[in-house]
C-alpha positions in Angstrom: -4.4 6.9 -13.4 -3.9 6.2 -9.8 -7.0 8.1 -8.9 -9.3 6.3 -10.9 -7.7 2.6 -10.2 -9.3 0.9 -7.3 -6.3 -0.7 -6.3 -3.0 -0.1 -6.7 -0.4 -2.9 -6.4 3.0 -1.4 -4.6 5.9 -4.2 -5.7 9.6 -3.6 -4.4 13.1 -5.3 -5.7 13.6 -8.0 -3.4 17.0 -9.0 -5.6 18.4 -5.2 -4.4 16.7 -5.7 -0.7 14.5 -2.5 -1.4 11.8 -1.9 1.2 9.9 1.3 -0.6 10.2 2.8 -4.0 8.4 6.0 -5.1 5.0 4.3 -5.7 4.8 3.5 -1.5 4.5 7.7 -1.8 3.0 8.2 -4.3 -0.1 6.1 -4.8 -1.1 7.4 -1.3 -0.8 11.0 -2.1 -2.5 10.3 -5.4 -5.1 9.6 -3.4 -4.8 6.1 -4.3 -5.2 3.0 -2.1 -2.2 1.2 -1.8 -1.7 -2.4 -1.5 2.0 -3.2 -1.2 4.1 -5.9 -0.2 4.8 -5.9 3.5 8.4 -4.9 4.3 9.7 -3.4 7.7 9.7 -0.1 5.7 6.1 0.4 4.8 4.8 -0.9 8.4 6.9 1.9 9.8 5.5 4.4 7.3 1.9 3.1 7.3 -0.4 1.8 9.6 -1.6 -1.6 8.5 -5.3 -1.7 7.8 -6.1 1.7 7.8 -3.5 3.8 5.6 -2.2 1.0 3.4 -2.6 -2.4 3.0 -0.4 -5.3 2.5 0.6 -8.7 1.5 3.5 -11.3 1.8 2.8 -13.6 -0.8 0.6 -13.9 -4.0 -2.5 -15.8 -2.0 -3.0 -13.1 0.4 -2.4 -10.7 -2.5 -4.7 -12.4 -4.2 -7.4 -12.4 -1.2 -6.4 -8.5 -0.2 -7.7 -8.0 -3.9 -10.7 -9.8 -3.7 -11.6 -8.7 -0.6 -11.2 -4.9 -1.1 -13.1 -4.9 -4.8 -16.2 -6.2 -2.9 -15.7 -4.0 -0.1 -15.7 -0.5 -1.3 -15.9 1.2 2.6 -13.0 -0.2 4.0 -10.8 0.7 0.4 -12.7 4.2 0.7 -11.3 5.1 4.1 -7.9 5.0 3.4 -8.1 7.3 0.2 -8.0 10.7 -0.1 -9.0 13.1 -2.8 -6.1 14.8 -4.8 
């Protein structure tokens, strides 16, 4: 499933101050192109642009979305075959 979405959205528990959860690995090393919300933890994990995207709030999720269904090379380059 994660291979064959173009996007997959990576949410964590703000109301129990989580910064990952098992999607931040596994989307990735699905093969999946992860666009989570930017926490201290997935900036230290991932660089920003290349091996994961992210967002801090619903417009720039919104836009990241947007922006990375029209633009299939950028998306592309952070994913990696199974």
């Amino acid at each position: 499933m994660i291979w064959d979405s173009r996007i997959s959205l990576g949410f964590v528990c703000s109301g129990n101050h989580d910064e990952f959860t098992h999607r931040t690995f596994e989307i990735p090393g699905s093969g999946g192109f992860l666009l989570a919300e930017r926490t201290p933890k997935h900036q230290e994990l991932y660089e920003e642009g290349k091996e994961a995207e992210f967002f801090a709030s619903a417009e720039e999720c919104a836009s990241k979305i947007e922006f990375y269904l029209r633009n299939e090379e950028p998306r592309a380059g952070s994913r990696r075959p199974p």
